[in-house]
C-alpha positions in Angstrom: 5.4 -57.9 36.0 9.1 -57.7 35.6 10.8 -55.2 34.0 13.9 -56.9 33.3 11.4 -59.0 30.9 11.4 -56.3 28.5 15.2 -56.2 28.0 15.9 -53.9 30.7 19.2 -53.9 32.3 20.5 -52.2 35.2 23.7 -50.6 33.4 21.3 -48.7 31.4 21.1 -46.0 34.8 22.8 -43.0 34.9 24.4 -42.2 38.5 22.0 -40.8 40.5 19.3 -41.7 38.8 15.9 -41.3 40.1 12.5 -42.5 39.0 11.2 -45.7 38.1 12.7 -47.5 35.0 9.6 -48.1 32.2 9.5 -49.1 28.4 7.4 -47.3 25.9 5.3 -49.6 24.2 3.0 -47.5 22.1 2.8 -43.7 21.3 -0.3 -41.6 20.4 -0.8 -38.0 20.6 0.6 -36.4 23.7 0.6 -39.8 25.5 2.4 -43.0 25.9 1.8 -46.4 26.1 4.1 -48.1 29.2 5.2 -51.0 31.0 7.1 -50.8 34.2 7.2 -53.3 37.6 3.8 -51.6 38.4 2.1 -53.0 35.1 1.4 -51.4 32.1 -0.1 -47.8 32.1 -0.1 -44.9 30.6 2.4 -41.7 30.9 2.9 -38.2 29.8 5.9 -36.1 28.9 7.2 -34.0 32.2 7.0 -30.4 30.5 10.2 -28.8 32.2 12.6 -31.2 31.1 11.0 -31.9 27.3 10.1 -28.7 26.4 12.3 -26.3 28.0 15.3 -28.6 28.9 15.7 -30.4 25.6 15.2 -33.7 26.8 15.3 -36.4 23.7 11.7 -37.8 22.6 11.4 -40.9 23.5 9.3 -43.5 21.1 8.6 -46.9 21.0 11.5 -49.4 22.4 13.0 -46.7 24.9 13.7 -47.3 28.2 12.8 -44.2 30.7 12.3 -43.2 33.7 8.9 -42.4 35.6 7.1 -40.7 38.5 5.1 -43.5 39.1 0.8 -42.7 39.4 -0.9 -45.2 41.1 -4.2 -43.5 39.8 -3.8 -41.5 36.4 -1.3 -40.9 33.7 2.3 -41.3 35.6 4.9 -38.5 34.4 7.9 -39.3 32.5 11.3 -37.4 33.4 13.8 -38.8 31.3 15.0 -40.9 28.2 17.4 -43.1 29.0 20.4 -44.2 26.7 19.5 -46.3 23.9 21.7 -49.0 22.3 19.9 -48.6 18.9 18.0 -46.4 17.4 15.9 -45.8 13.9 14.8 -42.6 12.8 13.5 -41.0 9.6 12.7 -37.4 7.8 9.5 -36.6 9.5 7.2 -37.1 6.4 4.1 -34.8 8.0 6.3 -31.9 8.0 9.0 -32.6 5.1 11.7 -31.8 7.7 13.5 -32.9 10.5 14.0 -35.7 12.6 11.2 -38.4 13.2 11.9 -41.5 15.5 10.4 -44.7 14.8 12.0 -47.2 17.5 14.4 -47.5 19.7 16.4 -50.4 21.8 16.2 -53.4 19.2 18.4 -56.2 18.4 17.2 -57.3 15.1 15.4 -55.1 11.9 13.1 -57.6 10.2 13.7 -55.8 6.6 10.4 -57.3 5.0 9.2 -57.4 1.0 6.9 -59.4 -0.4 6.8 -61.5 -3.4 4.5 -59.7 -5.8 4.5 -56.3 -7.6 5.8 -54.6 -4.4 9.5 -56.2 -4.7 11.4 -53.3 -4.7 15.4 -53.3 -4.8 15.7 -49.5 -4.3 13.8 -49.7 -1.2 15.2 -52.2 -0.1 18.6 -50.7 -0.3 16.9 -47.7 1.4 15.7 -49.8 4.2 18.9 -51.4 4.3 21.0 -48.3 5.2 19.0 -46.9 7.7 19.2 -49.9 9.5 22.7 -50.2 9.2 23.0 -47.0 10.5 20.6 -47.9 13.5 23.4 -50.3 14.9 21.0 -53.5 14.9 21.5 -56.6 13.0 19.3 -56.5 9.6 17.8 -59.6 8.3 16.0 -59.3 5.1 12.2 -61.3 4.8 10.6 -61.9 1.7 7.4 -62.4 2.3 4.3 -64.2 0.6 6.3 -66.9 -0.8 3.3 -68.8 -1.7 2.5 -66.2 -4.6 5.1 -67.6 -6.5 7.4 -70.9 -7.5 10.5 -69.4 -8.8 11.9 -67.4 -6.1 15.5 -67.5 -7.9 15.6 -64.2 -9.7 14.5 -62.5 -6.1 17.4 -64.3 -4.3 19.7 -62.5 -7.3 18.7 -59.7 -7.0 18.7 -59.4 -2.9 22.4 -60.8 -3.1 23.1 -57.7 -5.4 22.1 -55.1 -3.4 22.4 -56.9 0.0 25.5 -58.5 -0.4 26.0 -61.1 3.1 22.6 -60.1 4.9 20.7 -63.3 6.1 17.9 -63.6 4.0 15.0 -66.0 4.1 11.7 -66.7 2.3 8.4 -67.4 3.9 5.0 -67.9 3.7 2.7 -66.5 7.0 -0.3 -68.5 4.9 1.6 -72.0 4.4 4.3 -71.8 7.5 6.8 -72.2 5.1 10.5 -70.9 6.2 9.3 -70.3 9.2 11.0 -72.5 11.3 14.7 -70.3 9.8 13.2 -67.1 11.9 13.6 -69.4 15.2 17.2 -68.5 15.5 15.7 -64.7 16.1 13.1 -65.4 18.6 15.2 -65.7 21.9 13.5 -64.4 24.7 14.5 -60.4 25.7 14.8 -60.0 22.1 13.3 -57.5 20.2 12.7 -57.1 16.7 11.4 -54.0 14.4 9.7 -55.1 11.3 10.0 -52.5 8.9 7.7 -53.0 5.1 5.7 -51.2 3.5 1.6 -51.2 3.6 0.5 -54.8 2.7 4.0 -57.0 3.0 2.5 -59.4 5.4 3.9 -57.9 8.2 0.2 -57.6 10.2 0.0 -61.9 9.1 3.4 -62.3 10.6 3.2 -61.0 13.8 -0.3 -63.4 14.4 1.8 -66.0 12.8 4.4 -65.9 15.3 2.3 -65.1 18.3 -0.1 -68.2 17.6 -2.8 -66.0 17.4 -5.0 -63.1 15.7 -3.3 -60.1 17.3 -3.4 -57.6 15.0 -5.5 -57.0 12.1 -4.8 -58.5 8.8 -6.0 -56.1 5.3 -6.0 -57.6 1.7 -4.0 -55.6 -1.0 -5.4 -54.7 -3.6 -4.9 -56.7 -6.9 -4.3 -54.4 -9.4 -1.2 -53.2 -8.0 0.1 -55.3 -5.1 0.4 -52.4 -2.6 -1.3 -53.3 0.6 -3.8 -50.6 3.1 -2.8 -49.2 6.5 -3.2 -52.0 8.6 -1.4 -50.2 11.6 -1.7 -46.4 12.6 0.7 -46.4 15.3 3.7 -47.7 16.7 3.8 -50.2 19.6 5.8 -53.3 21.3 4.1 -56.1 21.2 5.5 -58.8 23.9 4.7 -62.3 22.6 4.0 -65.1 24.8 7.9 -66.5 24.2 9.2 -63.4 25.6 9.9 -61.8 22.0 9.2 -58.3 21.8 8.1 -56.9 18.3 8.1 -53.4 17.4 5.2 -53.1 14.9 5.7 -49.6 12.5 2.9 -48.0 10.4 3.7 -49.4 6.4 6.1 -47.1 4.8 6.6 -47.0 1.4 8.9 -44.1 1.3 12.0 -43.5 3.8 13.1 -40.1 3.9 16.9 -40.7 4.8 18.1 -38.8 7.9 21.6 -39.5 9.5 23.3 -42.0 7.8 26.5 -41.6 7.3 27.5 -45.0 9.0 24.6 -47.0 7.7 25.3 -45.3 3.7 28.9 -46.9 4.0 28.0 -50.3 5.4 25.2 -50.5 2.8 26.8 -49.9 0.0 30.6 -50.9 0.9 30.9 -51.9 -3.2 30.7 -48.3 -3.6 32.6 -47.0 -1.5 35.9 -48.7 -1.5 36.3 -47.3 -4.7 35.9 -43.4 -2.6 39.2 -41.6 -2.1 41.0 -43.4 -5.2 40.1 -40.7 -7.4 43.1 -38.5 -9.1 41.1 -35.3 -7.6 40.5 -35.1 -3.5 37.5 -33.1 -5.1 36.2 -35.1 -7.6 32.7 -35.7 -8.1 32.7 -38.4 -10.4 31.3 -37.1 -13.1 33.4 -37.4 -15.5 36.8 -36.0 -14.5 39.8 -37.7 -15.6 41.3 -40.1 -13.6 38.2 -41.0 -11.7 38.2 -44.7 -10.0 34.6 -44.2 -9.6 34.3 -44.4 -13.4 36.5 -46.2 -14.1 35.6 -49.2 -11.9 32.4 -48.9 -13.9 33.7 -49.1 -17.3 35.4 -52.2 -16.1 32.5 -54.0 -14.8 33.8 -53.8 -11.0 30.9 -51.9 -9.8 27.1 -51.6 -10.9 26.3 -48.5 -12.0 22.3 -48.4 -10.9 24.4 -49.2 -7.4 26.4 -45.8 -7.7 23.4 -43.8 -8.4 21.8 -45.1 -5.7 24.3 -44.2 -3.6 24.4 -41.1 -4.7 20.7 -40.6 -4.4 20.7 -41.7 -1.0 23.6 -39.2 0.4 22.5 -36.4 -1.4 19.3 -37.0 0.5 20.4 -37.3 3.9 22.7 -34.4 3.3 19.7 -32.2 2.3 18.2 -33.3 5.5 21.0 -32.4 7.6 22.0 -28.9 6.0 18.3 -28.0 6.1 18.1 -28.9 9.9 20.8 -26.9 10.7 19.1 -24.1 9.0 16.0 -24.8 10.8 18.0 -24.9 14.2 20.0 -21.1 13.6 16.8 -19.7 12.4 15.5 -20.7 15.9 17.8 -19.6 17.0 17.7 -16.4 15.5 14.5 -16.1 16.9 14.8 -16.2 20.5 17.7 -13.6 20.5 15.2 -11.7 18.6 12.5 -11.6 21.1 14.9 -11.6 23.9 16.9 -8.2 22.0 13.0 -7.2 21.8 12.2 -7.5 25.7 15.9 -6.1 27.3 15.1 -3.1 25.0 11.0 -2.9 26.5 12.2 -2.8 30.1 15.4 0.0 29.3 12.4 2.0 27.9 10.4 1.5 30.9 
């Protein structure tokens, strides 16, 4: 085994690196799935450098480097650089950061072609992969469900404005032959969809065979079970590498500040034309916001949105930082608390 297979390239070492270079492929509890020269194995987090030294999580898709076990779990010492990387709002604890994959080239945005269409997740979807630095591709799935696919198309060109976009059927092999262009060995691709897009049907579809279990949806509303409960890279026989993700429905923004302005560039070219430097576009005079509104130039469900979406992520980030000082606060307490034990003493 080869781990140049799995996208690894030598300029991803720091100087004076030492260890031996692995991918995570999967992640469970206090444990990760890996795949180095050696094979694949299994490896835990080195305790000094994660949980006293701050060392950066890794998850699936990142490159890092191992003590190598022979027998055993081998230890993992570092994280190594990543070239892209997805995170959300951790949605078990309602705050802070929560990766979900790392090192990708390509974020398979999927929906499906039933009830579960959804434009304002897909613009959700949209921006954090924007801000991830990958190339999104949007794929509606399930296409035999339906034989109009036109007012989809319309409606992905209105919130998605110049993202490739194709239409297939994982049942029929229809549009499948588009997602060739993708499939390059050393690529990897994240699909991201909620529970019940096809994403499970996809990935079998692809490999050429039953790799991952496949659940119905149900029928009264479209929405799909959890086929997958964790994440892992799956390396198909091509040399395509697919990062599988757990179905989520919602996104809890986190840092997007790049991804919010790629996303929704119609919004934002209108930003800093204002009368006011402080205007909040809410009705002040001389608001281009507004006014490009009232003239038709921009859609206003696109501008709420947008604002949605910031005021989200900005939530995030100002309760984060709250988080960190009252940790903060914290330690010097207990440290204030010990100096003052041994003066006593």
């Amino acid at each position: 085994m080869n781990i140049n297979d799995y996208g690894f390239t030598c300029d991803l070492l720091p100087k004076n690196a030492c260890g031996t270079p692995a991918r995570i492929t999967a992640v469970h509890k206090g444990r990760f799935g890996i795949v180095s020269d050696f094979g694949e194995g299994y490896a835990s987090l080195k305790s000094r450098e994660y949980y006293y030294e701050g060392a950066e999580f890794p998850t699936v898709g990142d490159f890092v480097l191992i003590d190598y076990a022979e027998s055993g779990d081998s230890r993992i010492i570092s994280t190594l650089k990543r070239k892209t990387y997805f995170s959300r709002r951790d949605p078990d604890k309602g705050r802070g950061e929560q990766a979900v994959a790392a090192n990708f080239d390509y974020v398979f945005i999927m929906q499906s072609l039933n009830n579960d269409f959804n434009p304002k997740r897909l613009e959700r979807y949209l921006t954090a992969s924007r801000q991830s630095g990958a190339e999104p591709v949007i794929v509606l799935t399930k296409a035999d469900l339906t034989e109009d696919y036109l007012p989809y198309i319309l409606e992905v060109s209105r919130v998605a404005e110049g993202v490739p976009t194709h239409i297939v059927s994982a049942k029929t092999g229809f549009g499948l032959d588009e997602l060739s262009r993708y499939l390059e060995a050393g690529r990897t691709l994240v699909f991201l969809g909620s529970s019940g897009v096809g994403k499970s049907s996809l990935v079998n579809t692809l490999a050429g065979e039953n790799i991952m279990d496949v659940n119905g949806i149900r029928e009264d509303d479209s929405k799909g079970r959890h086929t997958t409960t964790h994440r892992e890279l799956i390396m198909l026989e091509n040399g395509v590498m697919i990062i599988d993700t757990p179905g989520m429905r919602e996104l809890g923004m986190w840092d997007v500040t790049e991804g919010l302005s790629e996303a929704f560039a119609d919004v934002e070219r209108f930003i800093g034309r204002c009368r006011f430097r402080d205007c909040k576009h809410e009705g002040e005079p001389g608001c281009a916001l507004r006014k490009a509104i009232e003239n038709g130039e921009l859609d206003p469900a696109r501008f709420e949105s947008y604002k949605k979406i910031k005021s989200e992520a900005k939530f995030a980030e100002d309760k984060g930082d709250f988080l960190r000082r009252k940790q903060q606060w914290g330690k010097n307490i207990r440290k204030y608390e010990k100096q003052k034990k041994k003066e006593i003493w």
